[in-house]
N, C-alpha and C positions, 0 to 999 in steps of 0.2 A: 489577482486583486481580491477577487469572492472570499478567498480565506483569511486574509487580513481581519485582523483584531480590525473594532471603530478606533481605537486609539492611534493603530498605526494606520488604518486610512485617513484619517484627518492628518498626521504625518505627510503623506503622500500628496492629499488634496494640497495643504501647503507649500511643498516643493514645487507642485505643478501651477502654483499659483505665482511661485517666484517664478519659474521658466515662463511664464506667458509674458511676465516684461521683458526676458529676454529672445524667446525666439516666438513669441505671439501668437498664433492662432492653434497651434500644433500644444501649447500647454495650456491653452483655455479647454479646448476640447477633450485633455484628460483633466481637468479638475473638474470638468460638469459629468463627464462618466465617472469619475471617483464618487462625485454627489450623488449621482441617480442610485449607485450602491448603496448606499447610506440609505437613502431614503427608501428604498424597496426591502430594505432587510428589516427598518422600524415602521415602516408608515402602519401599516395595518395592527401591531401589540399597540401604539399611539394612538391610534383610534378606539380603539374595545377601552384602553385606559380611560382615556375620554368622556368616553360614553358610560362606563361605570362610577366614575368621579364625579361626573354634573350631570346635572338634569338636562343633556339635549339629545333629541334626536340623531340619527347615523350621518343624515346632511350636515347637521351643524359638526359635527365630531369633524368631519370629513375636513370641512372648512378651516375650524381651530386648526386641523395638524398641517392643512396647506400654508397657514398664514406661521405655524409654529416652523416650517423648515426656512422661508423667509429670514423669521428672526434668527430661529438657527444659523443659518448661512451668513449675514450681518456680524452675527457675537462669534466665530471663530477663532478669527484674529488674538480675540480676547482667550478661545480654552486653554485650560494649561493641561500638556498630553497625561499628566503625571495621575490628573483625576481622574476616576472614570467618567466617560463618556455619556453612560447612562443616566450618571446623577445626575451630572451638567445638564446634558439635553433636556429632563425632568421638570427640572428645577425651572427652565423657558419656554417646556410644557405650559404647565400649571400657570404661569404668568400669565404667559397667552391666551390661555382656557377664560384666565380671571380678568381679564380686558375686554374679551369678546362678549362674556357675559356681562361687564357692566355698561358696556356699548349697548348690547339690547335692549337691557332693563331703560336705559336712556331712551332709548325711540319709543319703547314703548312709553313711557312715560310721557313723552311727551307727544303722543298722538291723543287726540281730543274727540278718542271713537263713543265713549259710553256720552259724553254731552253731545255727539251728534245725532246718537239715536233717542237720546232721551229730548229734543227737542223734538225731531221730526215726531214721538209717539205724545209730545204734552199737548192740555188741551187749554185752545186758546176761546177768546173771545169775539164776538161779531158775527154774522153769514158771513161777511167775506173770508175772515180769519178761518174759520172755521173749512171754507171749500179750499182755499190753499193751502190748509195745511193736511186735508184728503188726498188734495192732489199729488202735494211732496210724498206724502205715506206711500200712497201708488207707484209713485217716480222710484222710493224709494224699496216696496218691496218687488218691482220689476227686475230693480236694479239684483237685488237678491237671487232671482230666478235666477238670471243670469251667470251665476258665479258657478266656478267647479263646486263639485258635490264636497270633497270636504270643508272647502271655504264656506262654504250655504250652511254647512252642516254645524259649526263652531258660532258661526254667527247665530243660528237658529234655537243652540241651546245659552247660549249666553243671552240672548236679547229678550227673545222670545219667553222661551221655557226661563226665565232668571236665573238660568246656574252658577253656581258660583266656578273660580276656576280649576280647584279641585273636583268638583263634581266633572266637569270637560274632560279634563284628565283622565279621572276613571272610565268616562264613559266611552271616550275615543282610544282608548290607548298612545295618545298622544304625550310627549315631554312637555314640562308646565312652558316652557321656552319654547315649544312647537308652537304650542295652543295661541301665547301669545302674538307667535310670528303670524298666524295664519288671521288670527282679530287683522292685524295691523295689513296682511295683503287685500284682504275683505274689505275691510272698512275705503283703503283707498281704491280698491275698484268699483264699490258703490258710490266716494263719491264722482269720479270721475266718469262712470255711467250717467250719471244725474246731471252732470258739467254741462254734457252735451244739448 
């Protein structure tokens, strides 16, 4: 099977896909070892593609191309043997690439970290105002200590130092979609340190 063109192993996965209605378990289990080829001969060119294409780091690549065999495996039915393989799959690449990323930009968007810090750091009014809102700051830079070194690390030039997120980027070697990821893990382990 290893020498099989992809056109003629999607051929093959096929077949084994009609013998699994008819003799069941014995054609399921060559249509997932037909797949695991497939997927060990592209996964890793998938990934470097990825990762040269968008702005994510090696995890997020990793993830795109896990969730892109998913879809791939779905749209099958649909290839037609006649086109290459590579294009097909490409072409559910890139979609899936461009999904994942507008799914993040969504969380992020819609996590409420910069108004949470900028509350806890505004200055209110009153003694009482005034000692509760030392005390949240305390609660809230304990919470800080607490975090792994690179989460402390992106929180601390973002919040702290005001950097913008380009500056994070150069300064971490981080993807601007890491940078974000790791705001958005920080942010919710500070507040959920603070919860308690």
């Amino acid at each position: 099977m290893h020498e099989l063109k992809d056109e003629e192993l999607i051929g093959e996965l096929k077949r084994a896909e009609l013998s699994e209605h008819l003799i069941g378990d014995a054609g399921a289990l060559q249509a997932e070892q037909i797949f695991t080829i497939l997927i060990e001969r592209h996964q890793q060119p998938f990934v470097r593609l990825i990762a040269l294409r968008y702005p994510v780091d090696a995890a997020s690549a990793e993830e795109i191309a896990q969730d892109f065999w998913l879809e791939c495996y779905a749209a099958l039915p649909r290839y037609n043997p006649e086109r290459p393989f590579l294009a097909w799959a490409t072409t559910i690449l890139f979609r899936t690439a461009e999904k994942f990323l507008r799914k993040r930009r969504k969380e992020v968007q819609l996590s409420p970290q910069s108004d949470f810090f900028e509350l806890q750091a505004s200055p209110v009014e009153g003694v009482e105002a005034a000692a509760l809102n030392r005390e949240e700051l305390q609660s809230m830079l304990s919470a800080v200590r607490k975090l792994p070194k690179d989460l402390a690390l992106v929180i601390q030039l973002r919040f702290f130092e005001e950097k913008k997120i380009e500056d994070i980027v150069a300064a971490t070697g981080f993807a601007r979609s890491t940078v974000f990821e790791k705001l958005n893990q920080a942010y919710k382990a500070i507040r959920k340190t603070m919860q308690k």
